[in-house]
GUZAVO-574265 format. One line per 3 residues: their letters; for each residue x, y, z of C-alpha. Coordinates in nm, 2 decimals. Last residue first. Layout:
a> X Y Z  ... .
This chain:
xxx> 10.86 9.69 10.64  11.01 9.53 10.96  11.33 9.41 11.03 .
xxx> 11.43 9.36 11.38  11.56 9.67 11.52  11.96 9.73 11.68 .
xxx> 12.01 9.85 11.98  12.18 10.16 12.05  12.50 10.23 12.25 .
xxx> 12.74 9.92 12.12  13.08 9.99 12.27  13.39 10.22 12.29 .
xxx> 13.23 10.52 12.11  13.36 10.86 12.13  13.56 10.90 11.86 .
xxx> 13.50 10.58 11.68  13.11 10.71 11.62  13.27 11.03 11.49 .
xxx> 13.49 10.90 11.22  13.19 10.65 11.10  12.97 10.89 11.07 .
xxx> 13.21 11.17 10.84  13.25 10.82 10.65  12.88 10.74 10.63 .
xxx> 12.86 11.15 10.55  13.11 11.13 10.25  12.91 10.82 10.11 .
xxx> 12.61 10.97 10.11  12.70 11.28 9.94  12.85 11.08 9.70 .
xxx> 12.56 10.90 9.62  12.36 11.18 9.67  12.57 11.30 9.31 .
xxx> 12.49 10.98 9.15  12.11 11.03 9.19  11.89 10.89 9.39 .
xxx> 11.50 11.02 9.30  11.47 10.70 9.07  11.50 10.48 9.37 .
xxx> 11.85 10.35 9.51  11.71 10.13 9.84  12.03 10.11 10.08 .
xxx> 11.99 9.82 10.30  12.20 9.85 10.69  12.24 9.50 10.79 .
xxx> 12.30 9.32 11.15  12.41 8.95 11.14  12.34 8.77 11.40 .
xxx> 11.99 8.67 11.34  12.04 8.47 11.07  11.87 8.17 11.23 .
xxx> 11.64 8.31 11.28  11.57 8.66 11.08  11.80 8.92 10.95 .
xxx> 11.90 9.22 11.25  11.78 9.57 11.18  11.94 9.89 11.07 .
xxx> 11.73 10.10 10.82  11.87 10.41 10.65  11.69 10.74 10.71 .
xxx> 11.93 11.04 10.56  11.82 11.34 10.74  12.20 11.45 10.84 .
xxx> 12.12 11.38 11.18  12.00 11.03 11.11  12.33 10.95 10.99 .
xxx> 12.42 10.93 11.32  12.15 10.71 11.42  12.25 10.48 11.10 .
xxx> 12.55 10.43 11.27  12.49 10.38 11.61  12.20 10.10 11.48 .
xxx> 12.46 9.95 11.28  12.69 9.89 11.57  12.94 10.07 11.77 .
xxx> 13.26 9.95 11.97  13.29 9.60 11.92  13.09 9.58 11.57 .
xxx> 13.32 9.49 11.37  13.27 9.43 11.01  12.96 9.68 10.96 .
xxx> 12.67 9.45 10.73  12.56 9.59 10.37  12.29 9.63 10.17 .
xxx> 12.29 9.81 9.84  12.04 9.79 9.60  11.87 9.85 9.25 .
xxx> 11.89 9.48 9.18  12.05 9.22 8.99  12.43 9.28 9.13 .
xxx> 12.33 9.59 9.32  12.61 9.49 9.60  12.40 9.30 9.81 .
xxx> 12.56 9.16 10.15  12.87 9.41 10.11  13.11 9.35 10.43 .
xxx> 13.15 9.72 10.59  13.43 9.87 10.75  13.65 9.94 10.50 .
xxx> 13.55 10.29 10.37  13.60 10.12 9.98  13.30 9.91 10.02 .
xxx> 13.07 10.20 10.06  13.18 10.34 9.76  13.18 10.07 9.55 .
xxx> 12.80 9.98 9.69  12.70 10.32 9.61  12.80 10.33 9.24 .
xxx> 12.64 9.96 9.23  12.36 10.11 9.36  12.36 10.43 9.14 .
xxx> 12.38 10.14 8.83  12.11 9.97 8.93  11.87 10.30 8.97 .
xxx> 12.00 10.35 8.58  11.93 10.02 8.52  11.58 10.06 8.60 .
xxx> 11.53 10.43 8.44  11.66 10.29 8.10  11.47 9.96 8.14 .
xxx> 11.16 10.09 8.25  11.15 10.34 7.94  11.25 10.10 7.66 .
xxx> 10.99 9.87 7.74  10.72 10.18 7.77  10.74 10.49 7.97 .
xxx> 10.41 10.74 7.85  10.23 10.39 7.76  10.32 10.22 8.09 .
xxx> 10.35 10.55 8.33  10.03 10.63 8.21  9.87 10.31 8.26 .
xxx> 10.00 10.28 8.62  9.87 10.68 8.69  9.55 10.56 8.58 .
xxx> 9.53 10.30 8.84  9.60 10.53 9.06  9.32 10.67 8.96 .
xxx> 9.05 10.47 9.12  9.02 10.58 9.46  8.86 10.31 9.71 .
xxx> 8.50 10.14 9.76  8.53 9.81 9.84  8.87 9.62 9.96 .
xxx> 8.91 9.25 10.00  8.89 9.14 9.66  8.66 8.94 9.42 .
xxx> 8.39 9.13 9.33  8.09 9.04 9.07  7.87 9.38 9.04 .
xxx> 7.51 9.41 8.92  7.38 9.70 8.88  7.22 10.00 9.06 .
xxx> 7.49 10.06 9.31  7.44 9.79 9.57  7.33 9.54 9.35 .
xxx> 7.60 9.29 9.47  7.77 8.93 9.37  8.07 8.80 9.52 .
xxx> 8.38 8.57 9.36  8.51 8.31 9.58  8.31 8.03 9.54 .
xxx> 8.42 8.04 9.10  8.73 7.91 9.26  9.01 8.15 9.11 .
xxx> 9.27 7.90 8.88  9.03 7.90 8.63  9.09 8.22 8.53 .
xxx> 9.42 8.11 8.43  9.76 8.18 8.51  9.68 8.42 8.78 .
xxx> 9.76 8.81 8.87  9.76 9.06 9.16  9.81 9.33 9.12 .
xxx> 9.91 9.66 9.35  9.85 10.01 9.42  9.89 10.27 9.70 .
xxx> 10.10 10.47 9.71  10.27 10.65 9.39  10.32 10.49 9.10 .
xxx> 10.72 10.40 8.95  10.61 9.99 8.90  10.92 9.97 9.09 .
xxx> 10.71 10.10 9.43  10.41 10.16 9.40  10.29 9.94 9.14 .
xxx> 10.38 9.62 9.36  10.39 9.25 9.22  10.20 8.98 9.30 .
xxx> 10.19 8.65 9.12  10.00 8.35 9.10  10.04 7.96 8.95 .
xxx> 10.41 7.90 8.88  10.38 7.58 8.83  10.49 7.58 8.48 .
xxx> 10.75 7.81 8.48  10.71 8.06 8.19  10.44 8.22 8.42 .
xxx> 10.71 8.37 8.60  11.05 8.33 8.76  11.27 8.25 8.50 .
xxx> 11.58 8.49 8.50  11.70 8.57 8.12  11.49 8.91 8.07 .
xxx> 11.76 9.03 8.36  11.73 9.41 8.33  11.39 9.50 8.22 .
xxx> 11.14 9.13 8.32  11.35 9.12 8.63  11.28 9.47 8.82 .
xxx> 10.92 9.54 8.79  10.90 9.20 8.90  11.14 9.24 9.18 .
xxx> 11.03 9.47 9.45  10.63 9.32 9.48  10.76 8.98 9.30 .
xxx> 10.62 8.72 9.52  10.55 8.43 9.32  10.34 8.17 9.40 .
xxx> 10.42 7.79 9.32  10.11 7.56 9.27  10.15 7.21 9.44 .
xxx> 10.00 6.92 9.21  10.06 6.59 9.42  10.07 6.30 9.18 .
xxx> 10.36 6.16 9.35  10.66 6.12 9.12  10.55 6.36 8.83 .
xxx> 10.44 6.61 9.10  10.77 6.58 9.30  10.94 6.66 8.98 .
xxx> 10.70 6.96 8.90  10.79 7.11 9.22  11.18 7.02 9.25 .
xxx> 11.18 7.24 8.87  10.96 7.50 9.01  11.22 7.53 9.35 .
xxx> 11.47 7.54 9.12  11.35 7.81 8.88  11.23 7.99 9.20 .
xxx> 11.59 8.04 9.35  11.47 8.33 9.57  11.59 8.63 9.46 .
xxx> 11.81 8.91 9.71  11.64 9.28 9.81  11.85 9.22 10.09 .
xxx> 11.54 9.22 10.37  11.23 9.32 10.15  11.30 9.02 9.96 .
xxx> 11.35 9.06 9.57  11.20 8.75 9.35  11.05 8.60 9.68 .
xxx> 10.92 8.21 9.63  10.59 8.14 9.80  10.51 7.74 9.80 .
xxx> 10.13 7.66 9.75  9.84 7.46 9.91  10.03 7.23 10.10 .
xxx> 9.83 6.95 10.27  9.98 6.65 10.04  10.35 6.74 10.14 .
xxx> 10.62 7.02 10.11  10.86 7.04 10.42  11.15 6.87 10.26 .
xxx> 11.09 7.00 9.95  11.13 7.34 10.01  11.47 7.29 10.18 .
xxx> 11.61 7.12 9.89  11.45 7.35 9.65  11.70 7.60 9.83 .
xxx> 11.60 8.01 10.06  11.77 8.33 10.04  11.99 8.49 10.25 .
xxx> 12.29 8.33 10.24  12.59 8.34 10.52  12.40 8.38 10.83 .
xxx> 12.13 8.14 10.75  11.80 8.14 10.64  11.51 7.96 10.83 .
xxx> 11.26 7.77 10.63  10.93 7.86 10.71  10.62 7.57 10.74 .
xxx> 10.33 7.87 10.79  9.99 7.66 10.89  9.74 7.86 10.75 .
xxx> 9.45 7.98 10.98  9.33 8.27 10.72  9.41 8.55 10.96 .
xxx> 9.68 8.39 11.11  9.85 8.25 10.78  9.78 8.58 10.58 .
xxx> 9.90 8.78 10.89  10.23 8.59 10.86  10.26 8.57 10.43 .
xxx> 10.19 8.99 10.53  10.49 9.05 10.70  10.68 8.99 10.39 .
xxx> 10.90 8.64 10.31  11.27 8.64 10.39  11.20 8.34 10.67 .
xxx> 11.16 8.14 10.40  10.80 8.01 10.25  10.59 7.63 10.29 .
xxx> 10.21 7.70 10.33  9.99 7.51 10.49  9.62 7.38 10.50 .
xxx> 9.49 7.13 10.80  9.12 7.07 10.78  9.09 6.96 10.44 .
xxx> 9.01 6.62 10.52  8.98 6.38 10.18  8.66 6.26 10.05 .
xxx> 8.90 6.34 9.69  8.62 6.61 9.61  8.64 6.76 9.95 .
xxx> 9.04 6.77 9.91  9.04 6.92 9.52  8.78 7.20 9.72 .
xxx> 9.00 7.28 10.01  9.31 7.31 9.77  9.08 7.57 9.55 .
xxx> 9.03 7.74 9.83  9.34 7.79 10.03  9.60 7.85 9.70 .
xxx> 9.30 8.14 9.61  9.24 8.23 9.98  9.65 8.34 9.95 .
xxx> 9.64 8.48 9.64  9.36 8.76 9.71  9.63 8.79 10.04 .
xxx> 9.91 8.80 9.85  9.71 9.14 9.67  9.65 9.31 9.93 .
xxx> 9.99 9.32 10.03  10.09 9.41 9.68  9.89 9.76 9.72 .
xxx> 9.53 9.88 9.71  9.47 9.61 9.46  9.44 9.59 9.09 .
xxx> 9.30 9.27 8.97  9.39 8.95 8.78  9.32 8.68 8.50 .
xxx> 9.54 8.51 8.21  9.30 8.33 8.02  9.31 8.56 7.65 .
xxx> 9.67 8.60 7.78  9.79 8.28 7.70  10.10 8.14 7.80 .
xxx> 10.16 8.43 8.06  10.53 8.58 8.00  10.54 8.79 8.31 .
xxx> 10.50 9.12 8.07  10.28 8.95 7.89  10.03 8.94 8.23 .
xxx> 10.14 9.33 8.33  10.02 9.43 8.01  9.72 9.24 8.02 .
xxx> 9.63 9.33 8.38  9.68 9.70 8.28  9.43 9.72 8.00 .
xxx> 9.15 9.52 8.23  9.29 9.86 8.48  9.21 10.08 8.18 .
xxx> 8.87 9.91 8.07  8.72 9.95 8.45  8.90 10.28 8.42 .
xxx> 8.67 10.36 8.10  8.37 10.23 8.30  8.32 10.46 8.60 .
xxx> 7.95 10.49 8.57  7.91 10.05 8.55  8.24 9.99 8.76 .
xxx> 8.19 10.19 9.08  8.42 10.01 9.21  8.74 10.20 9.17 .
xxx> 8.55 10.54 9.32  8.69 10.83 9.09  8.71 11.18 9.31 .
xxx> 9.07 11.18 9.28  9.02 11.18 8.90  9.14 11.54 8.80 .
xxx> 9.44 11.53 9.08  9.53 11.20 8.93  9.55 11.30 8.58 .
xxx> 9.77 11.65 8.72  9.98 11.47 8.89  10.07 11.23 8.54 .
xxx> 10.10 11.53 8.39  10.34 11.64 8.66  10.57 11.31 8.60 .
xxx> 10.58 11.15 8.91  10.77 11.12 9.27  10.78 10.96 9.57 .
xxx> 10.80 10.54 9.47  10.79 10.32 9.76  11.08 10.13 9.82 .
xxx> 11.13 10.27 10.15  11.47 10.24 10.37  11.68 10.50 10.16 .
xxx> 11.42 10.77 10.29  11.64 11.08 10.18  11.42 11.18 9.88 .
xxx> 11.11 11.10 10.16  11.22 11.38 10.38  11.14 11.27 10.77 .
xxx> 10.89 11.46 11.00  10.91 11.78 11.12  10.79 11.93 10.75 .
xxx> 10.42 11.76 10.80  10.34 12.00 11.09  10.44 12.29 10.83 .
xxx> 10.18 12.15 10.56  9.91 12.05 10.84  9.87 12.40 10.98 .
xxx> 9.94 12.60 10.63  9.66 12.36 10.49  9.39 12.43 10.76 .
xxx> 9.51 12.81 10.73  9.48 12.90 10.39  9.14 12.74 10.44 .
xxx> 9.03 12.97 10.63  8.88 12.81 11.04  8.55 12.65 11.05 .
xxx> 8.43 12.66 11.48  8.33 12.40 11.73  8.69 12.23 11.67 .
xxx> 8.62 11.85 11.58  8.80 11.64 11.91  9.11 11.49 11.94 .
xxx> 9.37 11.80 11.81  9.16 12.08 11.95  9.31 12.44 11.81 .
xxx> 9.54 12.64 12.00  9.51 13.04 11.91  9.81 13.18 11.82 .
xxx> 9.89 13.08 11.47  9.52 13.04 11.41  9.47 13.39 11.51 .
xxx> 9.61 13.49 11.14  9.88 13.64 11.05  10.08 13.35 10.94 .
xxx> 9.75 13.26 10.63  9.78 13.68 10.56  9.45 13.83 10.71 .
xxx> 9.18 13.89 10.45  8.98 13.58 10.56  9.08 13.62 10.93 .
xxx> 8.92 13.99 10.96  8.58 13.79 10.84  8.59 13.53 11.13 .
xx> 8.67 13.80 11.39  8.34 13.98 11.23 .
């Protein structure tokens, strides 16, 4: 009867509000489900507002047709191939897209796979580079014992959990405190017969910056030519090749290099999809050792796999293929430049306070990071503490040996950003600013490494 009296009770009426419910262990009674969801909606409102979260570069917002596709589909298992077999053909659909889009030479042998986000995808890349370098080795009678990978310090987390998961030496070039991105001359000078691939970063997750990968290519294929080592270049594009192929067509960072081998690139966040989704995508087919792909029966046919990930929602991958033919060229460059174009807005502004030297000032990408001139009396850590308070989340964390003296604040502009936040934004790092020199007369908080 208490039960039934809840089910007509208004959702706040009920005992639910009153009565504590376990929180680590399954409650011994159901509860309405007005309820459930008016427990964990309200919980979810203490926590931080994702159109202020400057320091994500995921994507938080769609068309509602597009919710409305994914709602229908949530029930979609990816793998599930042989029932599910129109988004087998929509994600194949995808791939090619995404393969002209980076200018593959041929896309009848261009290969690759959605993921459950870019990180997934490096590491598909990763025991790609590992495998087929083990097999040219074992071939040669050569050891193949001793694998690395040359990267900057700019790379993602996951190029280090690759490398310890997958026992990868990781040869990183430090960055310095006046340029952020790594040199071919640096790449080459720790490249050598044991290198199965050299990551270049077309948008680093620190200052959103581009690796020189044209150069590095170019010092690749000229080693090659002297030596007869083949070293395949990856690209990591999870910010930037959404970014690149719209509003700098020119840039050469893809598969119109010619060892540019692999390339991951995130759909969540530039690609303008919700969490999570990836791809990753090679050259050639041939470029995946035929040793890595799997074979199961498990659901009634035969599946071939080759990813880390089994069972998982398919229809994000939907919400990529809408977005590409709802969008198009035309699209992703209006909405592109126009996130460029708040940054650059933001970047004037922030500039114009006078305390802050601009590290990234949305030259080629949709971002402003920036470093406090003095930092005597209150740091960037103060500072984005006190924006805190007006709900904006901004990140504060020192750049990586042997940079580590400089400490940024990065302002991701997403499509939610507008021109008016901009201002708003601006106004309250000045209000912050004002109040931080009131009653500040040294560094209070520490500032974060960078993590993402």
């Amino acid at each position: 009867m208490k039960r039934n009296s809840d089910s007509i009770t208004p959702a706040f009426g009920s005992r639910y509000m009153t009565d504590p419910i376990p929180k680590h262990r399954l409650p011994e009674n159901s509860m309405d489900p007005r309820a459930a969801y008016h427990l964990i909606h309200d919980e979810l409102q203490t926590q931080g507002n994702p159109t202020l979260n400057m320091a994500s570069f995921v994507t938080t917002v769609m068309d509602e047709e597009c919710d409305r596709l994914i709602a229908e589909n949530l029930g979609v298992n990816y793998i599930d191939t042989e029932v599910y077999r129109a988004n087998l053909d929509i994600q194949n659909r995808c791939v090619s897209i995404i393969a002209d889009l980076f200018n593959a030479p041929d896309l009848d042998r261009a290969w690759g796979i959605e993921c459950v986000g870019s990180s997934e995808a490096v590491m598909l890349a990763m025991l790609t580079h590992k495998r087929a370098w083990q097999e040219r080795r074992k071939a040669a009678g050569k050891p193949y014992d001793n694998p690395n990978i040359v990267m900057g310090n700019d790379v993602h987390l996951v190029w280090n959990k690759g490398c310890v998961y997958f026992e990868i030496e990781q040869r990183l070039i430090p960055l310095h405190p006046d340029r952020f991105t790594i040199t071919a001359d640096e790449v080459m000078n720790r490249v050598d017969e044991n290198t199965i691939c050299v990551v270049g970063v077309l948008g680093t997750s620190y200052t959103f910056d581009y690796d020189p990968i044209k150069e590095i290519n170019d010092a690749l294929v000229g080693f090659k030519h002297k030596t007869g080592i083949d070293i395949p270049l990856h690209t990591d594009g999870a910010s930037g090749a959404f970014i690149a192929p719209f509003l700098n067509p020119e840039i050469e960072w893809d598969f119109r290099l010619e060892q540019v081998k692999s390339i991951n690139v995130s759909g969540h966040k530039y690609g303008l999809v919700y969490p999570g989704i990836g791809w990753a995508i090679w050259r050639d087919v041939d470029d995946i050792p035929k040793s890595l792909v799997t074979e199961t029966n498990v659901l009634g046919f035969i599946e071939r796999s080759f990813s880390l990930n089994f069972s998982r929602g398919g229809a994000m991958i939907l919400a990529q293929y809408y977005n590409f033919i709802r969008l198009g060229r035309e699209g992703y460059t209006r909405i592109q430049n126009t996130m460029r174009e708040n940054a650059r807005y933001l970047a004037k502004g922030v500039r114009e306070i006078g305390k802050f030297d601009i590290l990234n000032g949305g030259e080629l990408t949709p971002c402003c990071c920036c470093k406090l001139k003095d930092e005597s009396k209150y740091n960037a850590a103060d500072l984005v503490g006190t924006l805190a308070q007006k709900g904006w989340i901004v990140p504060a964390f020192s750049l990586p040996p042997a940079a580590q003296s400089v400490n940024a604040m990065r302002m991701n502009v997403k499509e939610t950003f507008s021109r008016d936040m901009a201002d708003i934004l601006i106004k309250d790092i000045r209000n912050a600013i004002d109040k931080l020199e009131a009653v500040h007369h040294k560094p209070y908080a520490k500032v974060g490494t960078h993590h993402h």
